[in-house]
C-alpha positions, 0 to 999 in steps of 0.5 A, spaced: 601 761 207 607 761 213 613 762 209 617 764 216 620 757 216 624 759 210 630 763 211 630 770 207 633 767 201 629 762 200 622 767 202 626 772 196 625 765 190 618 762 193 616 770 192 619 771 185 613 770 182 614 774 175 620 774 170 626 770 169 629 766 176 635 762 176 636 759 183 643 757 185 641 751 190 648 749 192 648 742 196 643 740 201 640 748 202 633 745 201 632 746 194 626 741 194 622 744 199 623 752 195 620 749 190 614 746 192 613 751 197 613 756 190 608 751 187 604 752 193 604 760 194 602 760 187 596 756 188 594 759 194 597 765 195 596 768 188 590 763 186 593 761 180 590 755 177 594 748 178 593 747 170 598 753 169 603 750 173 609 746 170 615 743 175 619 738 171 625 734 174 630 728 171 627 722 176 619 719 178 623 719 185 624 726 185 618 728 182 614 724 186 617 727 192 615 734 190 608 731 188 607 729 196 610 735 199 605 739 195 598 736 196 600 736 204 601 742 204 595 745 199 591 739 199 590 734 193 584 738 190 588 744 190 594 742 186 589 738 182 591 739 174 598 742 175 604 737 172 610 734 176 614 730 172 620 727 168 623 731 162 621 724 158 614 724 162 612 730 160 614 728 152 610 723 152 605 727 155 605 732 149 607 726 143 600 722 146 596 727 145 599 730 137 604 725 135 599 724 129 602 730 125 609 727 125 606 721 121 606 716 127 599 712 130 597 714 137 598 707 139 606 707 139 611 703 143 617 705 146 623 701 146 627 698 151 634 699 151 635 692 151 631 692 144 634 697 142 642 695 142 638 687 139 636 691 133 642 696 132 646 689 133 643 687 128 642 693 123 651 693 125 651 686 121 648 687 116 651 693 114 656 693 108 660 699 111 665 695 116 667 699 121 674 697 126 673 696 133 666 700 133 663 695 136 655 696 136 654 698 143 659 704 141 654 705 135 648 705 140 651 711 145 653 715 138 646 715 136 643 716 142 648 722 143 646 724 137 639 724 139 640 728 145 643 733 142 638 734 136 641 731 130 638 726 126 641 721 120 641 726 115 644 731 118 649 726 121 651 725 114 658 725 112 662 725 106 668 722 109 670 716 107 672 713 115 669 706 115 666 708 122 662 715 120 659 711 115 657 705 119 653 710 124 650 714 119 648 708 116 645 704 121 643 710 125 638 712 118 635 704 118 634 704 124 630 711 124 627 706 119 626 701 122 622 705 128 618 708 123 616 702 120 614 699 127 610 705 130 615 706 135 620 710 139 626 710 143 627 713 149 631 719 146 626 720 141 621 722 146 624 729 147 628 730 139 619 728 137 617 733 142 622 738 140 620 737 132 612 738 134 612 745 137 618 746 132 614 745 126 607 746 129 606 754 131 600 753 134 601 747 138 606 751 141 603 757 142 597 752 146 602 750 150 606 756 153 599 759 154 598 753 159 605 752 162 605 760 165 609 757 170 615 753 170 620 751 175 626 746 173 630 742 177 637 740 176 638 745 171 645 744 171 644 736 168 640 739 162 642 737 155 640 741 148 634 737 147 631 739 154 634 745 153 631 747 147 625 744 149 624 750 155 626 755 150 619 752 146 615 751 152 617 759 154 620 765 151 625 770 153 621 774 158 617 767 161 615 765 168 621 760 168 624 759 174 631 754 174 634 751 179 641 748 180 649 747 182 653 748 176 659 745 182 654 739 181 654 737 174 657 731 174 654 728 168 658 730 161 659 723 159 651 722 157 650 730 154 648 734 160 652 741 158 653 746 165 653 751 160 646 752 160 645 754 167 652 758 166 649 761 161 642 762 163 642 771 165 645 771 157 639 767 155 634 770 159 636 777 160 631 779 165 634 774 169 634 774 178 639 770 181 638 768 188 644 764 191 641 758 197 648 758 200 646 754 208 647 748 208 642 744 213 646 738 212 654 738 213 658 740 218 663 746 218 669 743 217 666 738 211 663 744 207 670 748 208 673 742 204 668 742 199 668 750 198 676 750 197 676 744 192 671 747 187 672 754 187 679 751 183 674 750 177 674 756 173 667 756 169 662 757 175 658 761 179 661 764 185 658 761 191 660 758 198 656 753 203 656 755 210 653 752 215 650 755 223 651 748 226 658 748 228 664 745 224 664 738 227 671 734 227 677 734 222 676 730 216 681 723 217 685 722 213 688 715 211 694 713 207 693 706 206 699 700 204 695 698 198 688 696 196 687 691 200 690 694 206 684 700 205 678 695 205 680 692 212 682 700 215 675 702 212 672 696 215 676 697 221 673 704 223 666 702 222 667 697 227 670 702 231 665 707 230 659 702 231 662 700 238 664 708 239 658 712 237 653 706 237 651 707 230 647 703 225 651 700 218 646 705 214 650 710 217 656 708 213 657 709 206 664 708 201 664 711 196 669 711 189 670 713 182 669 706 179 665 701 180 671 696 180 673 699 186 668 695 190 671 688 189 675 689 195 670 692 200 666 687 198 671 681 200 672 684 207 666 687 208 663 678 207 669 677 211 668 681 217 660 678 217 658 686 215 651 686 212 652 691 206 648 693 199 651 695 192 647 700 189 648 699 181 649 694 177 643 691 172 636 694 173 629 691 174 627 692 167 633 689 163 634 683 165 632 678 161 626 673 163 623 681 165 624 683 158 620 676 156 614 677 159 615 684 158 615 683 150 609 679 150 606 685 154 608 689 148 606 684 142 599 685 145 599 692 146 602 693 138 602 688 133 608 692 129 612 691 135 617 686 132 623 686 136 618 683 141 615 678 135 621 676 134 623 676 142 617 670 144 617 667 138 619 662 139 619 663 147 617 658 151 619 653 145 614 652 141 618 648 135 618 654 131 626 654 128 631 659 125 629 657 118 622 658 119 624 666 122 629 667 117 623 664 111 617 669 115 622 675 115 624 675 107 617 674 106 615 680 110 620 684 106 618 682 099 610 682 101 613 690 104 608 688 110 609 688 118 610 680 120 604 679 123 600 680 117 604 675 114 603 670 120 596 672 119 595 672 112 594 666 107 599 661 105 602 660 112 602 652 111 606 652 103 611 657 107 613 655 113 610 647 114 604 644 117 607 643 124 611 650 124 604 653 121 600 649 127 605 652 133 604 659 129 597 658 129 596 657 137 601 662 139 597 668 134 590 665 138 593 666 145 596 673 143 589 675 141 585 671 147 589 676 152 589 682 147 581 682 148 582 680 156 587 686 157 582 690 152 577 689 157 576 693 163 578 688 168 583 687 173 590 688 168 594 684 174 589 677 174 589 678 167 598 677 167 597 673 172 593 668 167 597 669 160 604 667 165 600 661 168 598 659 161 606 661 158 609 656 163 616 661 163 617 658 170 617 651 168 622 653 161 627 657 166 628 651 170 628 645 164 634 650 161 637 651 168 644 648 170 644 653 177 637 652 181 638 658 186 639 662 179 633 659 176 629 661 182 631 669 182 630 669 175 621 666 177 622 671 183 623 676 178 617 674 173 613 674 180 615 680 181 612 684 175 606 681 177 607 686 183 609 691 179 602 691 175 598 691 181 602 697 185 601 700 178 593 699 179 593 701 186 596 707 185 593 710 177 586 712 177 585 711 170 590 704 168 591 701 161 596 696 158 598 701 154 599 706 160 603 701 164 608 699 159 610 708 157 611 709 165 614 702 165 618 704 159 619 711 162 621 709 169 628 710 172 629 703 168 626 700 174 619 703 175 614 703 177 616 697 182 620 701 187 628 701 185 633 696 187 637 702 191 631 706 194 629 698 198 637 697 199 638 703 202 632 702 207 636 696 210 641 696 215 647 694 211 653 699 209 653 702 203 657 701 196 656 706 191 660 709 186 660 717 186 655 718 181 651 714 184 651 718 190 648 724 188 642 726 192 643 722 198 647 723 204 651 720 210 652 721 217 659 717 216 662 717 208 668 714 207 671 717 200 675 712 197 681 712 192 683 719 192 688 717 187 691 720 180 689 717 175 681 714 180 680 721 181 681 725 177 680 719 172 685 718 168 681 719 161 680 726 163 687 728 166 688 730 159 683 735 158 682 741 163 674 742 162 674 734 164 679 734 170 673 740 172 668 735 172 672 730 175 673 735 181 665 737 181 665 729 182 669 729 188 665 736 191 659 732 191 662 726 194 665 731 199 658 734 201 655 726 202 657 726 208 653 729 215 658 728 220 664 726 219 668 724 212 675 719 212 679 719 205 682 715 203 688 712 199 693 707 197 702 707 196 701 702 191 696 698 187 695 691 184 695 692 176 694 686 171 698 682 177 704 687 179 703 693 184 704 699 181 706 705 186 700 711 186 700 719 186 695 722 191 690 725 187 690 733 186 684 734 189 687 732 196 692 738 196 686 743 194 683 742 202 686 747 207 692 742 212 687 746 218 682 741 216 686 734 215 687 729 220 692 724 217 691 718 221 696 712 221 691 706 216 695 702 223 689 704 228 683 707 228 684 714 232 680 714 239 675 720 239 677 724 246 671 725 249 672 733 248 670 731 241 665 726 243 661 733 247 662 738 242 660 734 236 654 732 240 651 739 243 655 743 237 652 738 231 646 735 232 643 740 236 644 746 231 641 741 225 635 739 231 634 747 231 634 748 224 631 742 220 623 740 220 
């Protein structure tokens, strides 16, 4: 295997093979390709077998990604048997094969976010404990926080008398209940039930550690407890784990991810070697110097510093707008400027911001200008709702006891099945102590519910039974979806219920697009399933397996709008870093907190190191706030980065590039980065 490509410390990972490795990868340093290089010098150079090798990352992009650059370079038959996968895929891996000895059946559903918050909403209703403003979104987020952390609804418990704890626990313990009672799980449950398995059962853990005796982790630094807790079960202290991560890039606090665990990490595996990939194949000099004065602010980190052998390339620009208007027409103004200058494509822009409120303004100019752009963000695939119909459907065949999904089509397309009708079958199934499709399917149907609601029931139960049968059998699953949609006639209720038709036509596009979904999920699995289509539906990052809204949207030519969050992973030759402001960045939820300000600064570090070329920051004087300009504070941040390497330019006019910087960017930049990558 030749290993000269890498530089000596990329070399030193792959070849650490035995013991403990924490791998610090700062930004753009060619994380990926160490590990899959690692994968394949075990397979080849050591001729371990593929069924030892366990890499897990936190996205399917991502692990997708690693799976290909593997099977080029040693062949699919070679890495045949080793896992690359999700946190949560590798969960359910274990959950199918031994979630019996918890008490679940084999053939368990997943819930969707959007079931979930449906049936958390209506266990919030029923409660006797009124909580003040705990709104059962909030509740959703507490149980899920919970979960991540490894609590479940007895240790939850409190004796205070605060409304609001004891509307938690409440609801929290029936809606473990209820997940039980329908042979389901959510998507947090995959990890706490995992963990409770190899927990409780010694030899399944044993099993697994004597498979696994390679294990690699990306993004070590997003980790939560659960996730945590998981590798110290699939690996002792003295293991083949090998984690690799930036703690400046942790930047997901908000949803449990605790930079604690890399910093920790020699603590927790004494034997531990550190190995830090410090050149940066990405930035220029110039932007990886800014990078590097900020965040060494942070006092909990790793020390490190990027450097790159590419050049510096020009100053960061540096512009003060009026207001927030007045920022969206001078971004917009450099991009022309920079397209008419440098011939660049729209793609090579990207505005990047704090708040997803921030975009109103830079999508108005950007319309106003005629500039193509796309906003990465908003709701995903799989939660809009004539998705999640079809979807349901899809469930109630695959599990009769799924009965959020029962409830969801009942009655959908209008079948004459009214509220009175529901509310009579539920108190039966409630009385009677059986799932609900026992009472439809049971005797007596008529005397409860009427001849004509019991008729409509009647053809509803046959057509979920016809395709059960058809989806059951081994035939092509998209021509049976196909069939079940033509037979259902959604497109036909969407535009009889409609009041805007272009409205109604994304929402049939989105059904057909399902369709689609199932047919690449058929081209690309060798052994398919409904019940295997739905988990990896279910298991998806919330738009899977259809390719995601943000990886089509930033193949087009168009600027990109993302918020800082969103942006981690991706880069730009041109970023625009927008509202660097107090109380944007850092937000002003966190300014109280110093640990959370350390957050908002990683966030800003990785909007810094987003860019390949050139970065422009920005903010305003003032802002309009409820209607009336308020005046604004540069953010802290802004005074972190050396004078030397800010260029303060008026929001006036878009700085002319002499033709001394045209050169040195041309033959210091692009032809060091030439020289450097593959």
């Amino acid at each position: 295997m030749n290993l000269s490509l890498l530089n000596p410390q990329q070399r030193a990972a792959v070849q650490h093979t035995e013991g403990p490795l924490l791998l610090l990868a700062g930004a753009g340093s060619g994380k990926t390709r160490v590990i899959t290089s690692r994968i394949a010098y075990l397979l080849q150079e050591l001729n371990v077998p593929a069924e030892h090798i366990l890499a897990v990352t936190f996205t399917n992009k991502a692990s997708r990604e690693m799976q290909e650059r593997v099977r080029a370079q040693v062949g699919a038959k070679a890495c045949k048997g080793a896992i690359i996968s999700t946190f949560h895929s590798l969960g359910m891996r274990i959950l199918r094969e031994h979630i019996e000895r918890l008490g679940y059946k084999k053939n368990f559903s997943i819930y969707a976010a959007g079931d979930q918050r449906a049936k958390i909403r209506e266990l919030v209703n029923a409660s006797a404990h009124g909580g003040k403003g705990f709104e059962p979104d909030q509740i959703q987020w507490k149980i899920s926080e919970a979960k991540n952390k490894l609590v479940p609804p007895e240790r939850l418990r409190t004796r205070s008398n605060n409304p609001n704890e004891l509307l938690l626990t409440d609801v929290y313990t029936r809606y473990q209940q209820v997940l039980r009672a329908y042979n389901a799980v959510d998507f947090d449950d995959i990890l706490m039930l995992t963990v409770q398995l190899l927990t409780e059962h010694t030899d399944l853990r044993d099993h697994y550690r004597q498979r696994f005796r390679y294990l690699m982790v990306d993004e070590y630094q997003d980790t939560n407890t659960a996730q945590y807790r998981l590798l110290q079960l699939l690996c002792d202290a003295g293991g083949n784990l090998c984690v690799v991560g930036d703690d400046d890039q942790s930047i997901y606090g908000w949803r449990g991810a605790e930079p604690e665990n890399i910093l920790d990490f020699e603590k927790d595996f004494p034997a531990a070697r550190l190995i830090k990939l410090e050149q940066n194949y990405r930035s220029s000099g110039t932007i990886l110097n800014a990078a590097n004065a900020v965040i060494k602010h942070n006092r909990q980190r790793k020390d490190k510093a990027l450097w790159t052998a590419v050049g510096s390339g020009p100053l960061i620009d540096y512009l003060r707008c009026e207001d927030d208007e007045d920022e969206a027409r001078t971004i917009v103004e450099r991009i022309h400027g920079e397209r008419f200058k440098r011939k660049c494509a729209y793609s090579d822009f990207a505005i990047l911001y704090r708040t997803n409120a921030q975009s109103r303004a830079f999508e108005e100019q950007l319309r106003y200008e005629n500039i193509p752009y796309v906003l990465i963000g908003g709701q995903q695939f799989f939660d809009r709702k004539e998705v999640r119909d079809v979807l349901a459907y899809l469930q109630l065949i695959d599990n009769t006891r799924n009965e959020v999904a029962l409830l969801r089509i009942l009655n959908y397309p209008k079948r004459g099945i009214g509220e009175s009708s529901v509310e009579k079958l539920i108190r039966a199934s409630a009385e009677r102590g059986c799932p609900l499709w026992e009472v439809l399917t049971g005797d007596g149907l008529p005397a409860l519910v009427g001849e004509r609601c019991a008729n409509a029931l009647g053809e509803f139960i046959a057509l979920q039974q016809r395709f059960g049968e058809r989806f059951g059998h081994k035939v092509s699953l998209t021509d049976t979806l196909r069939a079940l949609l033509k037979e259902l006639r959604l497109e036909e209720e969407i535009h009889g219920a409609a009041t805007d038709r272009a409205q109604a036509l994304k929402r049939c596009e989105n059904i057909a697009e399902v369709i689609n979904a199932m047919a690449a999920y058929e081209e690309r699995e060798g052994q398919i399933s409904l019940a295997d289509f739905l988990e990896k539906v279910s298991l998806g990052d919330r738009d899977e397996p259809r390719p995601s809204d943000k990886e089509s949207k930033l193949k087009q030519d168009a600027v990109v709008l993302m918020s800082l969050h969103s942006s981690k992973g991706l880069e730009f030759p041109i970023v625009f870093l927008a509202g660097l402001e107090e109380d944007f960045l850092p937000h002003k939820k966190t300014i109280s907190d110093d640990l959370d300000v350390d957050e908002e600064r990683r966030l800003c570090y990785v909007g810094i190191t987003r860019a390949q070329r050139q970065l422009i920051l920005t903010n305003t004087l003032r802002r309009k706030k409820y209607g009336k300009f308020e005046e604004r504070i540069p953010s802290r941040f802004l005074e972190e980065i050396p004078a030397e390497l800010l260029n303060e330019v008026s929001s006036e006019t878009p700085p002319e590039s002499t033709e001394e910087e045209k050169n040195k960017l041309a033959n210091d930049f692009f032809s060091g980065i030439q020289g450097l990558l593959d």
